[in-house]
C-alpha positions as CSV (number, residue, x, y, z in Angstrom):
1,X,83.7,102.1,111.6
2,X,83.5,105.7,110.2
3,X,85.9,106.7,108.0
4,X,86.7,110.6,107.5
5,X,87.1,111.3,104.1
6,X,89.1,114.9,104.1
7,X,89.3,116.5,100.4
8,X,86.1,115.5,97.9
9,X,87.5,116.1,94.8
10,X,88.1,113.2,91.8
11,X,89.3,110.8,94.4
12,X,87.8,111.9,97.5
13,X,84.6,112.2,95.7
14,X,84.8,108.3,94.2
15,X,85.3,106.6,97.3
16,X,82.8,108.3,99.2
17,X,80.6,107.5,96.9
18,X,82.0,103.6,97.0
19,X,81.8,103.3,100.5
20,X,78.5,104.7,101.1
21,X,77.4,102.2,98.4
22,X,79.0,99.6,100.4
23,X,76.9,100.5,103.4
24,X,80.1,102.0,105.1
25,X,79.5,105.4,107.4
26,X,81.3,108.2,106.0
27,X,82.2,112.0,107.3
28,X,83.1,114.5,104.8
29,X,85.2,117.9,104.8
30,X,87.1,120.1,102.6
31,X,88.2,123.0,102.4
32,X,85.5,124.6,100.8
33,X,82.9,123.4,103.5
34,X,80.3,123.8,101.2
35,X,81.6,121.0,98.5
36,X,81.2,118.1,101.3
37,X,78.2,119.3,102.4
38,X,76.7,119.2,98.6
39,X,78.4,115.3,98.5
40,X,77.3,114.5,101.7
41,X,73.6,115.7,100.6
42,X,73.9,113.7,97.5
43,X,75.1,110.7,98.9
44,X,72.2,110.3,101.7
45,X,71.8,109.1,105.5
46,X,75.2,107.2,105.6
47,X,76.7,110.4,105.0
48,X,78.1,114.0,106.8
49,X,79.4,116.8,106.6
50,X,81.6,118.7,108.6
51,X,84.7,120.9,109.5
52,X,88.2,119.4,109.1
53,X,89.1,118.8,113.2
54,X,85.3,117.5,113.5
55,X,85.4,115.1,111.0
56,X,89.0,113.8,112.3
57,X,87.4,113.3,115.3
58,X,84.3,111.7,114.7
59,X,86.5,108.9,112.4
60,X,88.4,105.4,113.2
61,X,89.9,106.2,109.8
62,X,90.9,109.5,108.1
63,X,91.8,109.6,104.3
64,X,93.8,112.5,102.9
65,X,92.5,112.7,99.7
66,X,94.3,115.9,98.8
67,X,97.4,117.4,97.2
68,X,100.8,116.9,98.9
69,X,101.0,120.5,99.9
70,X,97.4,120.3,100.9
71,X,98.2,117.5,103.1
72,X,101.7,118.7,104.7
73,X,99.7,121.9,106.0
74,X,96.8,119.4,107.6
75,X,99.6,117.5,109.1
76,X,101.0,120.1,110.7
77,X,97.3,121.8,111.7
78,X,96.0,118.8,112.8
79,X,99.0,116.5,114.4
80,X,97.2,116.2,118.0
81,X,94.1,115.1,116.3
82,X,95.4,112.6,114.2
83,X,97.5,110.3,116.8
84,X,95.9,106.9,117.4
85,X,93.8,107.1,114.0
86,X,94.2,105.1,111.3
87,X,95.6,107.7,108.5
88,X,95.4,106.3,104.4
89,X,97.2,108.5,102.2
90,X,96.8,108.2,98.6
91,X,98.7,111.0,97.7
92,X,101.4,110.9,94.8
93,X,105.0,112.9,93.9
94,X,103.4,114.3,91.3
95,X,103.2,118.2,89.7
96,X,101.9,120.3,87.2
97,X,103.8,123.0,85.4
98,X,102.2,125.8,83.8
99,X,102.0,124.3,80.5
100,X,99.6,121.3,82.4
101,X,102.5,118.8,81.8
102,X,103.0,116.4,85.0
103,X,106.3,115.9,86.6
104,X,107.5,114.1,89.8
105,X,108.4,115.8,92.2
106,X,110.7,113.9,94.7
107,X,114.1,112.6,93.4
108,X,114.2,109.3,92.1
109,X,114.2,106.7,95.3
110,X,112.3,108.6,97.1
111,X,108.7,107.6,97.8
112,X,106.2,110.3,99.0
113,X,104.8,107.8,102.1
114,X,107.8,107.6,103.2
115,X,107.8,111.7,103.5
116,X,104.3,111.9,104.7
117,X,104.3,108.9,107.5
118,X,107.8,111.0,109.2
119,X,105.5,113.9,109.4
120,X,102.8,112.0,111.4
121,X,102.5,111.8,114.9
122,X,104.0,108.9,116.4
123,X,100.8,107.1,117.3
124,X,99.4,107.4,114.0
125,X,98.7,104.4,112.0
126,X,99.9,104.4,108.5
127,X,98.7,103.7,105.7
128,X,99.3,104.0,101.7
129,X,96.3,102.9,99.6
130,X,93.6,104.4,97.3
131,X,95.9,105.9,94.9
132,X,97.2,103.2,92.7
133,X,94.4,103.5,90.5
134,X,94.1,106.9,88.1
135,X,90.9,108.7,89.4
136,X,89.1,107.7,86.4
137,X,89.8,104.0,86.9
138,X,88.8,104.5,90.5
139,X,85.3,105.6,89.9
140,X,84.4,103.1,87.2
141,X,85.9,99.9,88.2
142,X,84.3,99.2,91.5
143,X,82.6,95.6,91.6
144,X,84.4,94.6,88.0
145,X,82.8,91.4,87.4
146,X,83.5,88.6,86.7
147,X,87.1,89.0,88.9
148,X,87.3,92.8,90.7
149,X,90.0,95.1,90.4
150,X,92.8,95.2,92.7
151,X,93.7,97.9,94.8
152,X,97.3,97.8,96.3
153,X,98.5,98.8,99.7
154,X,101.9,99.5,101.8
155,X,102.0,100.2,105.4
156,X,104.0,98.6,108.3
157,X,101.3,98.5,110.7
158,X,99.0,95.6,111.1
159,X,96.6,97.8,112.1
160,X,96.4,100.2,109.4
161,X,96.4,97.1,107.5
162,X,93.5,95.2,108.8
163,X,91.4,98.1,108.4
164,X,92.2,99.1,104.8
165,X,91.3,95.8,103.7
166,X,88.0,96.3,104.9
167,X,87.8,99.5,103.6
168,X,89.0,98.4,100.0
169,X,86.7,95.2,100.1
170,X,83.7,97.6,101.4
171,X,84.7,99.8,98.0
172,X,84.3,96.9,96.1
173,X,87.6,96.3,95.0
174,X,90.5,93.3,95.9
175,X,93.2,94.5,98.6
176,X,96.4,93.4,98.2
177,X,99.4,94.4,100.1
178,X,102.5,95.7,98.5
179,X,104.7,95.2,101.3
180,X,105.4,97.7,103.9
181,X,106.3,101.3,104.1
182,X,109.8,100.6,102.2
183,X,107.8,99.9,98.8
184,X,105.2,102.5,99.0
185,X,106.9,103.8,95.9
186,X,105.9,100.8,94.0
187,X,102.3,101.9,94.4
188,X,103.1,105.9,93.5
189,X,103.3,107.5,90.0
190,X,105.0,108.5,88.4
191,X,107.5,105.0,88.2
192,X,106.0,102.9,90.8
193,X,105.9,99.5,88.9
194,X,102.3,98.5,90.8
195,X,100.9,101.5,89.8
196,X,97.8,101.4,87.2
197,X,100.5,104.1,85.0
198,X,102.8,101.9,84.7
199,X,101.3,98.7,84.4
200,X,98.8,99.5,82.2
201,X,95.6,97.7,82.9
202,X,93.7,96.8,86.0
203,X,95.1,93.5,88.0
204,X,92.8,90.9,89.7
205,X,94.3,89.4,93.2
206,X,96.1,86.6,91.1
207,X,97.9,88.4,89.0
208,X,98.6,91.7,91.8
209,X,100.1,89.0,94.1
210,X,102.4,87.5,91.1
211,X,103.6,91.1,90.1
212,X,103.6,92.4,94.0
213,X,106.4,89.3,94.3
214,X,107.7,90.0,91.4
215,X,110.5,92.8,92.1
């Protein structure tokens, strides 16, 4: 499997560097071309660069590790290129005024999956994972011993679903699915009650599962 990794900043950036770690194959692009290719260098033979439509391409999976905007305008670019992938989107309702303060940005209800998976074509397989964990927490808390971190996931589609958990396990964290498309708010911030924000701490699978059932 090679999974198209399509933004490399703080989150882009950690799991690249997680799945290459877990032996996974991973293709690289951004929008400044020469970022990936400085990760891709970095991160050795398991590792590529290359433009946005080539590294859809080349992928069973493609990650949209960038901004809502960001990702709307790929969307729309790309739509032709992204039917029949698996497409994770870790993406969260959240801005940033002028003064650096965050804020959501969708009305209360309203999940940002459920926004981005309309927008995809209809042979797309989606997927909500990778962002339930601040990027902070993301990069340090692969292969937590002596129980690893949880990362949760929503989708509808089996799959999007099989594949995830791979990916996840491969990244050295626990997958555990939130349920499907209708809670991917749970695993947004700001508000999503699964969400690292909100909860507070990191979950192993025992306790995820208890507070995934819990709503």
């Amino acid at each position: 499997m090679t999974t198209a990794i399509i933004g490399v900043g703080n989150v882009g950036g950690a799991l690249a560097r997680h799945l290459v770690r877990g032996g996974e194959q991973v293709v690289l692009a951004a929008r400044e071309e020469a970022n990936a290719a400085a990760l891709a260098g970095e991160l050795g033979s398991l590792a590529s660069a290359a433009s946005v439509p080539e590294a859809i391409e080349a992928a069973d999976v493609v990650v949209l590790a960038v901004w809502f905007d960001a990702l709307k305008q790929l969307i729309a670019d790309y739509a032709g290129l992204l039917d029949g992938k698996i497409v994770a989107d870790p993406s969260n309702p959240l801005g940033v005024n002028a003064d650096g303060a965050t804020f959501r940005t969708l009305p209360e209800g309203q999940s940002q999956g459920s926004l981005v998976a309309a927008m995809l074509p209809a042979g797309a397989h989606y997927v909500k994972a990778f962002g339930t964990l601040d990027a902070g927490s993301l990069a340090s808390s692969a292969n937590r011993a002596p129980r690893r971190a949880v990362l949760f996931y929503a989708t509808d589609d089996d799959r999007a679903a099989a594949a995830i958990e791979r990916l996840i396990t491969v990244a050295g964290f626990d997958p555990v699915r939130a349920g499907g498309l209708s809670e991917a708010g749970r695993i947004e911030m700001p508000g999503g009650d699964l969400h690292l924000a909100t909860l507070g701490r990191l979950l192993d699978a025992d306790e995820a599962r208890a507070a995934a059932a819990a709503a």
